[in-house]
C-alpha positions in Angstrom: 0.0 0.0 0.0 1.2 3.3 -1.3 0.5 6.3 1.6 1.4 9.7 0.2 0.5 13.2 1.8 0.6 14.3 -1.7 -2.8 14.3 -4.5 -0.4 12.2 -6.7 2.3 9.7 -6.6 4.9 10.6 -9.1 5.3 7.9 -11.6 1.7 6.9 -11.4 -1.9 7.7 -12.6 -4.9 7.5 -10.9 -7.1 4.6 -12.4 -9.9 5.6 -9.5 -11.1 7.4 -6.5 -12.8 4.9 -4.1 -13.7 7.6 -1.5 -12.5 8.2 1.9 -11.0 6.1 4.0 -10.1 6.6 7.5 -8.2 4.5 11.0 -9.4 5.9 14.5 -7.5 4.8 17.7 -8.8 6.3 21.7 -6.3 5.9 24.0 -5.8 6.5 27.9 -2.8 6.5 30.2 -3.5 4.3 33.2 -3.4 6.0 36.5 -0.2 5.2 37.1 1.4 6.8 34.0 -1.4 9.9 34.7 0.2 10.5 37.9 4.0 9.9 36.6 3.1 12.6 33.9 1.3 15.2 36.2 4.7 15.5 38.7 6.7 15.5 35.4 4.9 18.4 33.9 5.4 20.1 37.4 9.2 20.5 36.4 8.5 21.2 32.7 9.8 19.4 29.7 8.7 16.5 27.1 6.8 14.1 29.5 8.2 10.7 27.5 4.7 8.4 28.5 2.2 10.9 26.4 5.0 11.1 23.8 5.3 7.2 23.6 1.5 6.4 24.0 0.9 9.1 21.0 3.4 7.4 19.0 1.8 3.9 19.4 -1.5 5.6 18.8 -0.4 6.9 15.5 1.3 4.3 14.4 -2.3 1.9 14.9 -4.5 4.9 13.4 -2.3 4.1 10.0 -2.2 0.8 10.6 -6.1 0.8 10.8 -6.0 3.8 7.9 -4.4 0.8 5.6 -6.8 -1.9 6.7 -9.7 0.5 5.9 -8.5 1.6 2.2 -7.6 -2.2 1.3 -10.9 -3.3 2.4 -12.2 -0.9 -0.1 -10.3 -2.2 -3.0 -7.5 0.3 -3.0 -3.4 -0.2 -3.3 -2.9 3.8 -2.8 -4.0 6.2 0.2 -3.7 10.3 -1.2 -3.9 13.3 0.6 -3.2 11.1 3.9 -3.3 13.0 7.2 -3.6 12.9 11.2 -5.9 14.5 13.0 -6.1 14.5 16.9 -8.0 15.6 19.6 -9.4 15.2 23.6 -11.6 13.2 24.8 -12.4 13.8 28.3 -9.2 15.0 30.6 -7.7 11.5 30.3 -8.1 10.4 26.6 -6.6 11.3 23.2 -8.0 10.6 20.1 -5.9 9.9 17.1 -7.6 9.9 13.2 -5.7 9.0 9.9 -7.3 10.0 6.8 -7.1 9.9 3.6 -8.7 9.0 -0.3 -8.3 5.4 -1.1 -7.6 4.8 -4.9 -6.3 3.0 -7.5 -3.3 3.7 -9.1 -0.9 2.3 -11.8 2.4 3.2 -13.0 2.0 5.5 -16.0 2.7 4.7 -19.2 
C-alpha cells in the first residue's frame, strides 16, 4: 500500500477514486502513568509516557488507515493526514485520513 501526503504519486496515474478512507484509535494513560506525567509536567519538559502512547497511537491509526482503504479495494491512500483531539481529561483521540484509490504506474 502506497500512503502519500501528496494528491499524486509521481510515476503513477490514478485509475480511481474509491472515496474516503479513515483509521481511529482512543487511547488513555492508566493512572499510574497519569500521575507519573502530572509531577513531570510540574518541572516542565517533554513528558516521554504521552510522547510514547501518541506514537503507538499513530502508528495503529495508520495501521487501521491501511486496513480500511484495502478493504475498499484500494493499493494507494492520497492526501493522507492525522488528525487528533481530547476526549475527556484523560483520553486522546488519534484519526488517519485519507482517499483510497487505484493507481498504476504511467505509461
Amino acid at each position: 500500500m502506497i500512503v502519500v501526503t501528496t494528491e499524486n504519486v509521481t510515476g503513477h496515474r490514478t485509475v480511481r477514486m474509491l472515496g474516503q478512507c479513515f483509521g481511529v484509535v482512543v487511547r488513555s494513560r492508566g493512572l499510574g502513568g497519569n500521575l507519573v506525567a502530572s509531577l513531570r509536567s510540574i518541572v516542565g519538559g517533554e513528558i516521554h509516557e504521552y510522547t510514547q502512547m501518541l506514537e503507538e497511537a499513530r502508528r495503529h491509526a495508520l495501521d487501521r488507515l491501511v486496513h480500511n482503504a484495502t478493504s475498499m479495494g484500494a493499493n494507494a491512500i492520497l492526501m493522507m493526514r492525522f488528525d487528533s483531539a481530547e476526549i475527556g481529561q484523560t483520553m486522546s483521540e488519534i484519526v488517519a485520513y485519507g482517499t483510497a484509490a487505484v493507481i498504476e504506474p504511467a505509461p
